[in-house]
C-alpha positions in Angstrom: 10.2 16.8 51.3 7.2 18.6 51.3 5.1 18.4 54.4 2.2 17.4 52.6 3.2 14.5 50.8 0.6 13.7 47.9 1.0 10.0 47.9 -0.9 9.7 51.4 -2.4 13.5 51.8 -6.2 13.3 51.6 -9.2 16.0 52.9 -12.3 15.1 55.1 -16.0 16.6 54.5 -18.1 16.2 56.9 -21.7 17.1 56.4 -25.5 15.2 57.1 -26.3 17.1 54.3 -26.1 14.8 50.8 -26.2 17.7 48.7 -23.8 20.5 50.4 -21.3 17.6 51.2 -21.2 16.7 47.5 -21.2 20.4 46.6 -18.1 20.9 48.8 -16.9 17.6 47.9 -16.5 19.0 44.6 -15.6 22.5 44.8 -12.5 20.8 46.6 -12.1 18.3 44.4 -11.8 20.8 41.1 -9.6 23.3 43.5 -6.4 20.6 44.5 -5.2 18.0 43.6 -6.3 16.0 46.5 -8.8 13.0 46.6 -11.5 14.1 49.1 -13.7 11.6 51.4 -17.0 12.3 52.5 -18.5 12.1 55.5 -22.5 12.4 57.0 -21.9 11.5 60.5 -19.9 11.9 63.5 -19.5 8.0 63.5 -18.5 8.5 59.7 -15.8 10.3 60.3 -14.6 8.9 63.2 -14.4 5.5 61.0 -13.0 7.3 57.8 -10.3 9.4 60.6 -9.7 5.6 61.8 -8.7 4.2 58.6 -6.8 6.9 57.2 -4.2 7.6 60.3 -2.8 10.8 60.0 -3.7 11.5 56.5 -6.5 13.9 56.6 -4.5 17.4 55.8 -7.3 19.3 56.4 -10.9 19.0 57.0 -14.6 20.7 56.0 -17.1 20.0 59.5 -20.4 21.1 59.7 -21.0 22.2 63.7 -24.1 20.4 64.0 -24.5 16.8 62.8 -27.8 14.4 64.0 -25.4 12.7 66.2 -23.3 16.0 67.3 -25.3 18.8 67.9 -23.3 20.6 70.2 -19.9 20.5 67.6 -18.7 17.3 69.3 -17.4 16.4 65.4 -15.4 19.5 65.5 -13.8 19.3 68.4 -12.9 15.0 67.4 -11.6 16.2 64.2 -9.4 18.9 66.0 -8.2 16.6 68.8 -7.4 14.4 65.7 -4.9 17.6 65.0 -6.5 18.0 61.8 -6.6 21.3 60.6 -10.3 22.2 60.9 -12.7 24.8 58.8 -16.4 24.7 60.2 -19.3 25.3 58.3 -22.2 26.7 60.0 -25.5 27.3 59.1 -26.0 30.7 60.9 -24.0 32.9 62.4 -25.1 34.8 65.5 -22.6 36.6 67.9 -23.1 33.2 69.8 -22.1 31.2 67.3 -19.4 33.6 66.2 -18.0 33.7 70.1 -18.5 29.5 70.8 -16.5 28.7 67.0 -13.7 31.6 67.8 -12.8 30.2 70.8 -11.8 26.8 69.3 -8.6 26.5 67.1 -9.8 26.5 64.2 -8.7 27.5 60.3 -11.6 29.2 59.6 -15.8 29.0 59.4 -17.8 29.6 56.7 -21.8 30.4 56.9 -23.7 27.9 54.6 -26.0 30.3 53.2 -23.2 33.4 52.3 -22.9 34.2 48.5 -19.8 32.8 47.5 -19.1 30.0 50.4 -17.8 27.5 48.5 -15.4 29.9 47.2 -14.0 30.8 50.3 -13.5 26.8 51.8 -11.8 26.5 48.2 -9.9 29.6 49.3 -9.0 28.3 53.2 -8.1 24.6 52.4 -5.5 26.3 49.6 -3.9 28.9 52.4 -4.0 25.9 55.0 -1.7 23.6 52.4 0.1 26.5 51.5 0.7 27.5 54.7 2.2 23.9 55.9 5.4 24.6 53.9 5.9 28.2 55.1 7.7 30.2 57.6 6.6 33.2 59.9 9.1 35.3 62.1 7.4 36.5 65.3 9.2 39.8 66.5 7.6 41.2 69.8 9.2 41.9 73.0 5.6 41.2 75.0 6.3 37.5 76.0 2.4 37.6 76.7 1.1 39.2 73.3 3.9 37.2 71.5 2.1 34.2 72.6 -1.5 35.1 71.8 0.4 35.9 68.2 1.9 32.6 67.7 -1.2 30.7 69.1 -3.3 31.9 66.3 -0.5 31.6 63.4 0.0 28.1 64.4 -4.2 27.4 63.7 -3.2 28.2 60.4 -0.3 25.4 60.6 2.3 28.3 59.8 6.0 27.5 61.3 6.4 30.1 63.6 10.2 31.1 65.1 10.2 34.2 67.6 11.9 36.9 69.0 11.5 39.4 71.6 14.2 41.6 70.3 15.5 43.0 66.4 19.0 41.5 67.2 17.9 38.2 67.8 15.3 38.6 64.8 18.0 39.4 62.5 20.2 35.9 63.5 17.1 34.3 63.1 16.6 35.6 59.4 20.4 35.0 58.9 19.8 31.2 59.4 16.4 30.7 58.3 16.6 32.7 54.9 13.5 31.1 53.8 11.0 32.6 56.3 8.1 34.7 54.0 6.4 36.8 56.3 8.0 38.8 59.8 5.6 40.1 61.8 7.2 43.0 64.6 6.0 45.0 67.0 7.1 48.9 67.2 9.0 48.8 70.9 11.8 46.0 70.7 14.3 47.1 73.5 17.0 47.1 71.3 15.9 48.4 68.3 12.4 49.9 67.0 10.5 48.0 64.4 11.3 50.6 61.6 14.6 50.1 62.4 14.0 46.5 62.3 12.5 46.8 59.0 15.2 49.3 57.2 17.7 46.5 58.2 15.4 43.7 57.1 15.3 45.4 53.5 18.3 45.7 53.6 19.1 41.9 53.0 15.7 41.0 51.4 13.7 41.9 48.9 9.5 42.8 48.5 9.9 39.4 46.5 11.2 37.8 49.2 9.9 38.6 52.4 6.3 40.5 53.3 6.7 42.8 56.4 3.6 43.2 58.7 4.3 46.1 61.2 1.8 46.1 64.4 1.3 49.4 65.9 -1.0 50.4 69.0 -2.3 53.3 68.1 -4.3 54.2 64.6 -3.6 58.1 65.0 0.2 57.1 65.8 2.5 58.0 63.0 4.7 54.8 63.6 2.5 53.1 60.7 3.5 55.5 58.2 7.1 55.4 59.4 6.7 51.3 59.2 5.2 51.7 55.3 8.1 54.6 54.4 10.9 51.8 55.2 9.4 49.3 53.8 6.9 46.8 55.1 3.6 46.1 53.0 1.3 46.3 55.8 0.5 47.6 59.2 -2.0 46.2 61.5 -3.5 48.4 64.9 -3.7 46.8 67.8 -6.3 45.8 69.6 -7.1 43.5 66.1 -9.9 40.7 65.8 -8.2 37.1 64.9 -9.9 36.8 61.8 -8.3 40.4 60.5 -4.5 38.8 61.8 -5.3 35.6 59.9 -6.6 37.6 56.8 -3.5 39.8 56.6 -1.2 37.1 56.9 -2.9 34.9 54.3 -3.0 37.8 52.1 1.3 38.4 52.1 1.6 35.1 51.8 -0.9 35.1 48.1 1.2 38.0 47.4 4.4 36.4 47.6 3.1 33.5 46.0 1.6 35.6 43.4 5.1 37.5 42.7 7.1 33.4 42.5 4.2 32.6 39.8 5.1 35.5 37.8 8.7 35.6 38.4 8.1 31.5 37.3 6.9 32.3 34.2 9.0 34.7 33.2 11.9 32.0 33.5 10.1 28.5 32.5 9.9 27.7 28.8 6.0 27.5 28.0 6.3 23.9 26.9 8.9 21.9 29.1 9.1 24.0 31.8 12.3 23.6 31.8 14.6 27.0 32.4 14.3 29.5 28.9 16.7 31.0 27.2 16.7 34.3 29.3 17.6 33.5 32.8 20.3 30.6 31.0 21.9 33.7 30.2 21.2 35.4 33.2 22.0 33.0 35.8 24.8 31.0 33.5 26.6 34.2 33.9 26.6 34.6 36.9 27.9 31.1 37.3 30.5 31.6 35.2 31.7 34.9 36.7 31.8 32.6 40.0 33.9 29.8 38.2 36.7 32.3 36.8 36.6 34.0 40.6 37.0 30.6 42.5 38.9 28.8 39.8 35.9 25.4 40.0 35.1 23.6 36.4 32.1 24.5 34.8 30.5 22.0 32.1 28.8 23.2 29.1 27.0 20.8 27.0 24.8 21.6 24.2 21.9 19.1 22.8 20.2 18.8 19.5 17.2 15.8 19.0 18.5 14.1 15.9 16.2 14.5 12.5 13.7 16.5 14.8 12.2 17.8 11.4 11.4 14.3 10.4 9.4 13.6 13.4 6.8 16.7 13.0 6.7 16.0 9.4 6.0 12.6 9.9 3.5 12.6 13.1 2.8 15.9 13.5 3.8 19.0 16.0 1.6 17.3 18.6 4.0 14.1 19.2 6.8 16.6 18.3 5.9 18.6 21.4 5.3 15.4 23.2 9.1 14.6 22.2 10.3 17.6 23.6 8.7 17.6 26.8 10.2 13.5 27.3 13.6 14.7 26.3 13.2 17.6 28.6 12.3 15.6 31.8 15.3 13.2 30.8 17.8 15.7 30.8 16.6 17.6 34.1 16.7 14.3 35.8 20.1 13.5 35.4 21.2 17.3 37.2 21.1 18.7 39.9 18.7 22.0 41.1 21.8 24.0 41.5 22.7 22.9 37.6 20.9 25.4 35.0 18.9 22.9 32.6 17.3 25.4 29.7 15.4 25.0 26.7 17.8 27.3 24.0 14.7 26.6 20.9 13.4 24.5 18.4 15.1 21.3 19.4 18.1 22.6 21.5 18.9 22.2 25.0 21.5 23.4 27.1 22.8 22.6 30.7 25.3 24.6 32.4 26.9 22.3 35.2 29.3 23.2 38.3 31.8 20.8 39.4 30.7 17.7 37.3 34.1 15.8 37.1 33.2 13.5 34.2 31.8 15.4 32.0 31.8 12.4 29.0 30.2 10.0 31.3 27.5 12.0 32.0 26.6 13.4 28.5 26.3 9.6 27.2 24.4 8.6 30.2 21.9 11.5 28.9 22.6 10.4 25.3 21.8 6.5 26.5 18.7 7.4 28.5 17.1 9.4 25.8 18.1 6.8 23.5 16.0 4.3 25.3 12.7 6.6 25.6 9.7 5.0 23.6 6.8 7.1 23.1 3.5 5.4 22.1 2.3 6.3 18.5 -1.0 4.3 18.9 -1.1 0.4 19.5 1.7 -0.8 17.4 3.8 1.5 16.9 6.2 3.8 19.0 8.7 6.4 18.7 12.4 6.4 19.9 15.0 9.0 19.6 18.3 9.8 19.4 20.4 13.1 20.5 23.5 14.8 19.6 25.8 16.7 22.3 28.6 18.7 22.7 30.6 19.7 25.8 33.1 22.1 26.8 35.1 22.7 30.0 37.1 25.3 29.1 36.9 28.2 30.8 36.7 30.9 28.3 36.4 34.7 27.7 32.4 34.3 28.4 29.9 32.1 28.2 29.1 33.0 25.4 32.0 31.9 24.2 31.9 28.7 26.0 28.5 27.5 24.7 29.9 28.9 20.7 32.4 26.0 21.4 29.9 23.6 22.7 27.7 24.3 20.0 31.2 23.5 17.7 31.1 20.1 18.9 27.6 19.5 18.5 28.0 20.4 15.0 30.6 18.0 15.3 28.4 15.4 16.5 26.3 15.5 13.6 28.8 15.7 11.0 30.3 12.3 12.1 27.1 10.5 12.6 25.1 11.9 15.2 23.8 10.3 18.3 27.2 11.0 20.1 29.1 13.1 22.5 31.9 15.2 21.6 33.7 17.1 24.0 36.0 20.5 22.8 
């Protein structure tokens, strides 16, 4: 499960100011999906931190409050390990040094053009950033530790290692880590070399590669860009430059799964399209016929789907869909390929599933007993047809031809049934 669970996840404002806490109250509000409490006070917040016990995801302070003037609220709301963005009103190189040496997120000057844009734009990376992974290469034990201090303000999982071999085990078992940051001198290995073997095993798509070098005439950053990381960073660096650079591979990345998302999901139910069922069903049937495992086929048809637009309308037909849709995907698994094929036709390619009947008519029974509201009185129920194959064929096209066989099948003896070829 996520770390941020919705159910209990809330954010904090707080701000003496009525009209910038409602303004940020609301940027927030209309930026995640997040209720957000307000609050004008140290006290405030202390009771609203009270009643909400680890809760509070993140949070919006203003340094100086009537009853904080020296950002006592700040420092509660951090000690509350709460992730923390501070607003300020001005920001003077004292300011700048007395805010920078606290861990926080970020601060944001009151008064800037475009500051509610950037919270908006912090309290995103700061969620974001709770379900990612950072790999901290650097053979520095000292540096490595200033490194992970500031990732971790940004509540970034951070693994390390002082030396390329020991990164490369890391990546081995932690796959999922977004961003490595390395150093150029690893002991064993430089951090082109690092990178070359990094990209090697993982793609741009997969995994940003931020290369640090110590000198801005040194050719080691082109060498670092040639073999294939996406950024370079000199050394001696301000925090907020190491924070933006980080945040900005990991919007990238993000940027690049959105895409790659879309390209994939049908428009409408979101569930897989008829593309990458082709794509990916091949591949899991080329692994089927390799390691000799059953793969299911079953293809499904909404029974009389015509009727239903004619009769309400393309609105509640799309409506249909989208219910049938969630029923099916519920009753698989993420590894199983659930796709929308068009129109009124779904197909779910399934590995291992060793009763194939049973668990087409549980689909059949559970979309059989979906009602959709029409208006007060009246709803709308549906049926489906569906037919399966296990047989491992030529293809799979082949394999969904016969499916589609016994759907036809299906509707020829009656519909709302299973038939299995």
């Amino acid at each position: 499960m996520d770390k941020t669970e919705q159910g209990a996840s809330r954010i904090l404002v707080v701000d003496d100011s009525a009209t910038i806490g409602i303004v940020v109250k609301n940027a927030l509000k209309s930026a995640v999906n997040l209720p957000v409490d307000l609050a004008r006070s140290l006290a405030a917040c202390k009771q609203l931190i009270d009643e909400n016990p680890a809760k509070y995801q993140v949070a919006v302070v203003d340094l100086n409050l009537p009853d904080a003037k020296e950002g006592e609220a700040v420092d509660f709301v951090l000690n509350s390990n709460i992730p923390t963005i501070v607003l300020t009103g001005s920001l003077d190189s004292a300011t700048h040094e007395h805010i920078s040496a606290k861990p926080i997120v970020d601060y944001v000057t009151k008064q800037s053009p475009g500051s509610m844009a950037i919270v908006q734009r912090s309290v995103i990376h700061i969620l974001r950033n709770m379900n990612a992974m950072v790999l901290l290469v650097e053979r520095d034990a000292g540096f490595r530790t200033q490194l992970k201090s500031i990732l971790a303000t940004q509540r970034l999982d951070v693994y390390e290692a002082e030396n390329g071999t020991a990164a490369l085990q890391i990546m081995e078992k932690h796959n999922d880590i977004s961003v490595v940051v390395t150093g150029y001198d690893l002991k064993d290995m430089d951090g082109v070399e690092l990178c070359m073997k990094l990209r090697a095993s993982f793609s741009g798509s997969k995994l940003a590669i931020l290369g640090i070098t110590t000198n801005s005439n040194d050719f080691s950053g082109v060498r670092f860009f040639k073999a294939g990381a996406e950024d370079i960073i000199h050394h001696p660096f301000i925090k907020e430059e190491f924070v933006s650079r980080i945040n900005a591979r990991l919007d990238y990345l993000d940027s690049l799964r959105i895409i790659q998302e879309q390209a994939n999901r049908d428009y409408l139910t979101k569930l897989y399209n008829r593309r990458y069922l082709y794509e990916m069903g091949n591949a899991l049937f080329s692994s089927a016929v390799r390691k000799s495992i059953q793969l299911m086929i079953a293809v499904l048809d909404i029974d009389f789907f015509k009727r239903i637009n004619d009769t309400h309308g393309h609105d509640i037909g799309d409506v249909a869909l989208v219910a049938v849709a969630h029923a099916v995907q519920k009753s698989f698994r993420a590894t199983d390929i659930v796709a929308r094929m068009g129109g009124e036709e779904f197909c779910v390619v399934a590995v291992n599933n060793n009763a194939p009947m049973e668990t087409m008519n549980r689909v059949r029974q559970t979309i059989e007993n979906l009602t959709i509201p029409l208006n007060e009185n009246e709803t709308l129920r549906m049926t489906v047809s569906i037919g399966v194959t296990i047989t491992l064929k030529n293809s799979l096209d082949d394999m969904i031809n016969i499916a589609d066989e016994a759907l036809y099948m299906a509707k020829q003896q009656g519909r709302n049934q299973v038939v299995m070829l």
